[in-house]
N, C-alpha and C positions, 0 to 999 in steps of 0.2 A: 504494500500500500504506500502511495506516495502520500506522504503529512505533511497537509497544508498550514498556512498560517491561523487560516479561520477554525482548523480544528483544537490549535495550542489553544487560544483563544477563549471558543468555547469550554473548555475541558477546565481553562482557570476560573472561568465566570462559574461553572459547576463548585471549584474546589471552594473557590468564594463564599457560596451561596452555603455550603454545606456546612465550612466552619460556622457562619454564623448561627444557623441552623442550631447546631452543637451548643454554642455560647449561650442560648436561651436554655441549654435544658439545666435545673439547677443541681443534679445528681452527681454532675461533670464526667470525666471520661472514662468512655467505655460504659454509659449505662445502656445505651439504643440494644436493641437485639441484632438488629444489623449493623454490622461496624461501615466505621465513615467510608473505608477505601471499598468495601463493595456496593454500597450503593452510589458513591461516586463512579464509580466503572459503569454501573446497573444503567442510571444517568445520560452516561457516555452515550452507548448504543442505541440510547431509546429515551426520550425528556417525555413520555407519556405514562404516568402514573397509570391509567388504564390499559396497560399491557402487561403491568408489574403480577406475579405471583398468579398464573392462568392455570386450572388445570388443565392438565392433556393426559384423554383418556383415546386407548390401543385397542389393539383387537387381540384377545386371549389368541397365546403362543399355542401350536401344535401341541407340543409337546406337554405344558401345562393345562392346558384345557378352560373349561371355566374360572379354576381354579388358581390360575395365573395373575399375578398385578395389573388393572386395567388401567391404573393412569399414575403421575408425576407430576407434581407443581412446577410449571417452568419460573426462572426466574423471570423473565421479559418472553413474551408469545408478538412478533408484530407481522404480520401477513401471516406467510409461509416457514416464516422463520424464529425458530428458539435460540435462545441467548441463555449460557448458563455461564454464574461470574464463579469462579472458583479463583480465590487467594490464597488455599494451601495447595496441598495435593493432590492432582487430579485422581489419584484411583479411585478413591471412593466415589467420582462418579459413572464409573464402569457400569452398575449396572441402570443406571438414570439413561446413560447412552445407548445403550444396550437396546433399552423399550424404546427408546424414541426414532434411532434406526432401523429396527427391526418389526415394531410393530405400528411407525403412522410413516406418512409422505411426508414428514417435516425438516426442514431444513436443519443442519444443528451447528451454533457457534460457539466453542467454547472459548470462554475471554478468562484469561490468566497476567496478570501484571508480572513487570518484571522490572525490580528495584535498583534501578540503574544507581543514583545520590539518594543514598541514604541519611538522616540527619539524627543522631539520635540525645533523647535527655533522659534523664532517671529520676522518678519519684518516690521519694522515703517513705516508705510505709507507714512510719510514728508518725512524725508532722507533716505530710501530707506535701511538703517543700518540695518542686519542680527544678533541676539542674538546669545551666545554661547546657541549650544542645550542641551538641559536636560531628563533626562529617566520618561517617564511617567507612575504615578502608574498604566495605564490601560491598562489591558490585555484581550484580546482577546481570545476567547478556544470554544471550540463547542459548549456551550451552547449560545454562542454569538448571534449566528443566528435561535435562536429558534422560533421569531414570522415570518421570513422569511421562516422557512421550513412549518407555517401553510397556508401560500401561496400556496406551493406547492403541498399541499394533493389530489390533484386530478390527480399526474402525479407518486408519490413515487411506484406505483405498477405497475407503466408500466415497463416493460422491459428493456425498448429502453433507458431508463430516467437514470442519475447518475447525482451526486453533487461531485466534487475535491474540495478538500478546503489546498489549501494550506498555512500553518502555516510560517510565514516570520518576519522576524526584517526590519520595516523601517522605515525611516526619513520621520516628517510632519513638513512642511513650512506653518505659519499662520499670517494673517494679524493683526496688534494689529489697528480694526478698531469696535471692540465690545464695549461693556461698561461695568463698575465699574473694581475693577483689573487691571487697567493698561490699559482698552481694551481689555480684554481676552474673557469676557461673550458673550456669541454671537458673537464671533468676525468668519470671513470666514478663510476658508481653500486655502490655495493655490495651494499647487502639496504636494506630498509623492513621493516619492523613495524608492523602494527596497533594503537592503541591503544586507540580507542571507536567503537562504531558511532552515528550524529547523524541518518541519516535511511536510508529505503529506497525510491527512484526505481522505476517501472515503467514500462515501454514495451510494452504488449498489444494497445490495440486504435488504431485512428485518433485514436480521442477523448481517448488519454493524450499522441501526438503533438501535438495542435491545443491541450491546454492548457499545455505548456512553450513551443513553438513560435509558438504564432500569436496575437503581441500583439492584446488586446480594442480598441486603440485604433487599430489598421493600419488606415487608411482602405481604402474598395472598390477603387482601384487606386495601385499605387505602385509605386517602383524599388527595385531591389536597395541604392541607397544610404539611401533612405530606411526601408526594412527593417531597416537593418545599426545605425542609431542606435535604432532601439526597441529590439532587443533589447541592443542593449550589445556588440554584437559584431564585429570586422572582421577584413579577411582574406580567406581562401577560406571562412569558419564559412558564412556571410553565404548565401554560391551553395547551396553544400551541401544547407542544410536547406530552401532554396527548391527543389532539387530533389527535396527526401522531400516537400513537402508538395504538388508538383506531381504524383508519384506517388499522392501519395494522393487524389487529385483535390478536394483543398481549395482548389489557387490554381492561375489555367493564364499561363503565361507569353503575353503578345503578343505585337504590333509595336515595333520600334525608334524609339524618340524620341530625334533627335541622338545621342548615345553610350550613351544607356541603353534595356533593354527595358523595358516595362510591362508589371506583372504584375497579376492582378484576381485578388480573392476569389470563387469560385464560390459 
């Protein structure tokens, strides 16, 4: 997606609107049931409160029978198309997908943020005192949701299926209720807020996959290790997205060499 001006724009008149929105509730943060960054995304796709929380009801599965889940609360329903905002991790909505693919004609977008500037403050538990906030080294970028997109390998080829990811600056509110650090380590999250939108990521066809995904310069066969140093990534990311791109029949895994498989470009 090419992001325009008008859409920064919009997206700040949103983050605007919502803080204040927040500033009237006297409970203060983190009391809404929906946190500010998903209904600001919610927002994003759709500024019509009459599309927000629609059921959609399927047609009982073969295999389940009557007896099957006939419907799901979409987050945003506008035409033909479902919007579900997910800010953690996608798996849990494998089986949401699952009905909505498999049992209506409906379009499905899954919109997941991805916390490019992060700004963060910490609030003391005893008095209730708000730190000045600070820029955290950690960034966010597409390779972020890589063990999320192996979640999804059973939907990337449908049609009907897309990922939005839009790329944002915002503020995390943390409780300093963890240990060693002050309280940092395992300490809980309170609310994030929105502050600017910086880019808009799509995931639609194979060919949006293979241009995040499949470095220009990944020779005709390699290892998962030498995969893992072009894109900048290690860990489980690495396997992951070699198995999306092996679903998508861009790379097919080989034979084993000493400890590692060989994998080729088709």
């Amino acid at each position: 997606m090419s992001i325009t001006e008008h859409m920064k724009l919009r997206f700040a008149r949103i983050c605007s609107e919502e803080l204040v929105q927040y500033s009237k509730v006297d409970d203060g943060i983190g009391t809404y049931a929906e946190k500010r960054l998903h209904v600001t995304l919610k927002r994003f796709v759709c500024d019509d409160p009459e599309c927000y929380e629609i059921k959609v009801n399927g047609e009982p599965s073969e295999s389940q029978g009557r007896r099957g889940r006939r419907g799901f609360v979409a987050d945003v329903l506008t035409g033909n198309t479902v919007y579900e905002i997910q800010t953690a991790s996608l798996y849990p909505l494998k089986s949401k997908i699952e009905f909505l693919l498999e049992r209506t004609e409906l379009e499905l977008v899954v919109v997941h943020p991805l916390i490019e500037i992060k700004w963060v403050a910490w609030i003391d538990p005893g008095s209730g005192v708000v730190s000045k906030r600070h820029r955290s080294p950690k960034k966010e970028n597409v390779f972020s949701i890589a063990r999320d997109l192996y979640a999804m390998i059973p939907f990337i080829r449908n049609e009907r299926f897309r990922i939005m990811l839009p790329v944002i600056e915002a503020e995390e509110y943390r409780m300093l209720d963890g240990w060693g650090r002050g309280g940092k380590l395992g300490s809980s999250r309170v609310e994030r807020y929105p502050l600017s939108l910086i880019d808009v990521i799509e995931l639609n066809t194979s060919e949006d996959y293979l241009k995040y995904y499949l470095p220009p310069d990944l020779p005709e066969s390699f290892t998962a290790s030498e995969y893992s140093r072009l894109i900048g990534s290690k860990g489980i990311a690495p396997y992951s997205l070699l198995s999306v791109l092996c679903e998508l029949g861009t790379v097919e895994k080989g034979e084993k060499v000493g400890r590692s498989f060989i994998y080729r470009k088709k």
